[in-house]
C-alpha positions in Angstrom: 21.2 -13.5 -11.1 17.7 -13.3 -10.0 16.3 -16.5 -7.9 13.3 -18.3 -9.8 10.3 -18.1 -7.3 7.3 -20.4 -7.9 4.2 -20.4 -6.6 0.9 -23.2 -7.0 -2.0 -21.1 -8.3 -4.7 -20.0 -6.1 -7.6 -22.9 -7.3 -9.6 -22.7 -4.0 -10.6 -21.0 -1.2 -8.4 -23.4 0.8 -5.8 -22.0 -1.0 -5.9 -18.0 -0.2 -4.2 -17.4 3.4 -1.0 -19.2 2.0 -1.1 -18.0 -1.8 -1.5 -14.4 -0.4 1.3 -14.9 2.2 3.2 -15.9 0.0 2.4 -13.8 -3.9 2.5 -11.1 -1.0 6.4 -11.6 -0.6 7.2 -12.4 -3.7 5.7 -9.2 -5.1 8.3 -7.7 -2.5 11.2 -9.6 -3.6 10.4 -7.9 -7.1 9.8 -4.3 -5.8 6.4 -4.6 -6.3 4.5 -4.4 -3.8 4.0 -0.6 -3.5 1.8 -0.8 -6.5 -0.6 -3.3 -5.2 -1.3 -1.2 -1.6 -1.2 1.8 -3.5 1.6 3.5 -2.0 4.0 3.7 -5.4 3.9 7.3 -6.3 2.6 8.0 -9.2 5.0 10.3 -11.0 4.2 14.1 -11.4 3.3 15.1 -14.6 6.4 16.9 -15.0 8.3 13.9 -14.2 11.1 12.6 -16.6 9.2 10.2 -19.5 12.0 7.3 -18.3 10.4 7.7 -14.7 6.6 7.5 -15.7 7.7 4.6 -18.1 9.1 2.6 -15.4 6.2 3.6 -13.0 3.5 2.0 -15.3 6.2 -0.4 -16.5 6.2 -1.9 -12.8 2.3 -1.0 -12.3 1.7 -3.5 -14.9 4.2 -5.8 -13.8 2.8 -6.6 -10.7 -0.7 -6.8 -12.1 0.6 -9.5 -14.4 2.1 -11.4 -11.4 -1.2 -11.9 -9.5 -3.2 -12.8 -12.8 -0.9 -15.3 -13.8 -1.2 -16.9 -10.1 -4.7 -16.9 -10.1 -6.5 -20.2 -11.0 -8.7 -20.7 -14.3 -11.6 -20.8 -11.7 -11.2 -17.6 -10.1 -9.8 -15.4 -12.8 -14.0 -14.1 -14.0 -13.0 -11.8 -10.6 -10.1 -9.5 -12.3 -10.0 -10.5 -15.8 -11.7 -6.8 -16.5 -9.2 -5.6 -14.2 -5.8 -3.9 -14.6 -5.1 -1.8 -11.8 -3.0 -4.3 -9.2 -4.1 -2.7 -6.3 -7.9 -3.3 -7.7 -7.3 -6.6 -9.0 -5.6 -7.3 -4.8 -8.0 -5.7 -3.4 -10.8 -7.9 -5.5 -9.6 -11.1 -4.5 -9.0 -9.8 -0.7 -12.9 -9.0 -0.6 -13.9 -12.2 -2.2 -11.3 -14.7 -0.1 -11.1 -12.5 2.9 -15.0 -12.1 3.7 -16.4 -12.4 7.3 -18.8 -15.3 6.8 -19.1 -18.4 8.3 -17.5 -20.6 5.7 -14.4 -18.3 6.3 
């Protein structure tokens, strides 16, 4: 049986070192975290249709995950999105920017 892991929504700036610590692990904890740096291979075209399936299967999984964590006030930044690592990646360069409100 699979632990329930919860996390508060990311509703402000305050928010984002600890929501990304911890959506970050919990994206592990589901095997998903190779889709959002990239690194999941995408399948070959030859590849078995079970193996793509599960490949874009877990792709949209962990997109899902990281929309539905993200507050009504920030989702305008990847509602267009569906790629995980672009929808990360999104909210990395609008949370993590070197400014000096940061």
């Amino acid at each position: 049986m699979e632990a329930k892991v919860t996390l508060d929504k990311l509703n402000s700036p305050s928010d984002w070192s600890s929501w990304k610590f911890h959506l970050k692990h919990m994206l592990r904890t589901k095997g998903l975290w190779d889709h959002v740096t990239g690194d999941a291979a995408l399948p070959a075209p030859t590849a078995d249709d079970r193996v793509k399936e599960d490949f874009w299967s877990a792709n949209e999984r962990a997109c899902s995950y990281i929309a539905l964590n993200v507050g009504k006030a920030y989702v305008y930044l990847i509602c267009d999105l569906e790629d995980p690592k672009e929808v990360w990646d999104t909210l990395c360069h609008h949370f993590d920017r070197d400014t000096r409100a940061n």
